[in-house]
C-alpha positions as CSV (number, residue, x, y, z in Angstrom):
1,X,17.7,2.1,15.6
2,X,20.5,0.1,17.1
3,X,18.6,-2.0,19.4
4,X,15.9,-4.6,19.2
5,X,12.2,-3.5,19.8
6,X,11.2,-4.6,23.4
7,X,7.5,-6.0,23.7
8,X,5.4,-3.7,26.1
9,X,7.3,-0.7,25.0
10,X,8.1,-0.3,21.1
11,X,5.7,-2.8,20.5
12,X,2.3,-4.5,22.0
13,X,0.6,-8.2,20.4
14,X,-3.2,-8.0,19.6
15,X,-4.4,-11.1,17.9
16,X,-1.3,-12.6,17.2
17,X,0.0,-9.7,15.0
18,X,2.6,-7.1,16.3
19,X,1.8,-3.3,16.6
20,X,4.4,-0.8,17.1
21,X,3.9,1.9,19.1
22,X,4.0,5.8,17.3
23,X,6.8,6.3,19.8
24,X,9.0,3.4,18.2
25,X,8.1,4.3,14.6
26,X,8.8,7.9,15.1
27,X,12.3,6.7,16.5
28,X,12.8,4.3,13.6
29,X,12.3,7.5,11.1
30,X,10.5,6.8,8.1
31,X,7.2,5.5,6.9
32,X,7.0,2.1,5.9
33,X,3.7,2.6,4.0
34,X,2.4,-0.4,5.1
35,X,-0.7,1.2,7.1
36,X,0.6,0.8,10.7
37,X,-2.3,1.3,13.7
38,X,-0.2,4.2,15.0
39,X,1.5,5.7,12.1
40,X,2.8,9.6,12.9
41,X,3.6,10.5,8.8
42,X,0.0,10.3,8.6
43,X,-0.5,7.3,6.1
44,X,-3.7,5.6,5.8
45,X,-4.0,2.7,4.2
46,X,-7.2,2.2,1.1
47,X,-9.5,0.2,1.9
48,X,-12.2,-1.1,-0.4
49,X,-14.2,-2.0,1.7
50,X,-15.0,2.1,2.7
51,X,-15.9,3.0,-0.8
52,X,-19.6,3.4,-0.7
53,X,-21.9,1.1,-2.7
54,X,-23.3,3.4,-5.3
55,X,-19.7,4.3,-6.5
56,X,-18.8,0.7,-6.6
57,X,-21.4,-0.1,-8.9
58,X,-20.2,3.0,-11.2
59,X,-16.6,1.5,-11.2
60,X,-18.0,-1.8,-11.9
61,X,-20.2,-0.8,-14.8
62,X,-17.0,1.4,-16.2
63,X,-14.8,-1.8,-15.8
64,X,-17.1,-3.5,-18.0
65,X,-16.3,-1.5,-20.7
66,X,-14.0,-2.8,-23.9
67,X,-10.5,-1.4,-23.6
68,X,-8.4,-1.1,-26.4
69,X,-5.6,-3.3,-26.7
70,X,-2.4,-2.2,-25.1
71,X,1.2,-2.7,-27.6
72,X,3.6,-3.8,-25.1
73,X,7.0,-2.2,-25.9
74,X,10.1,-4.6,-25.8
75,X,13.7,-3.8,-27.0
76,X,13.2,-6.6,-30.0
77,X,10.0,-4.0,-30.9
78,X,12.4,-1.3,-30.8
79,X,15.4,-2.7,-32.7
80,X,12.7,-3.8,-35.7
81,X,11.3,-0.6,-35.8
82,X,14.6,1.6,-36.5
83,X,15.8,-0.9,-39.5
């Protein structure tokens, strides 16, 4: 876009946070992934907070689990490992 968003048209101010319009971000052509109220690419943002108890408690009880310990790969690693 080559002009600034105007208030009451591109963009509106509910509890002290902006909100574009779909309009604006249409105009502005892309998707900014950040979740926007009136995103039209369709992106929804994940929210915990949706994700029913019962498979909470599964992911929890997974989580718990030992993990095996991850090697973390550096170029020193690398360089000792082809002598």
């Amino acid at each position: 876009m080559d002009r600034e968003p105007l208030e009451g048209i591109d963009y509106y101010i509910e509890n002290g946070l902006l909100v574009f319009t779909a309009q604006y971000l249409r105009d502005r052509g892309y998707c900014c992934t950040s979740g926007c109220r009136h995103c039209p690419y369709g992106y929804e943002r994940f929210d915990p907070a949706e994700i029913p108890d019962d498979s909470r408690q599964k992911k929890t009880a997974s989580a718990n689990r030992p993990q095996a310990r991850r090697k973390y790969v550096t170029t020193e690693t690398l360089g000792n490992r082809r002598n």
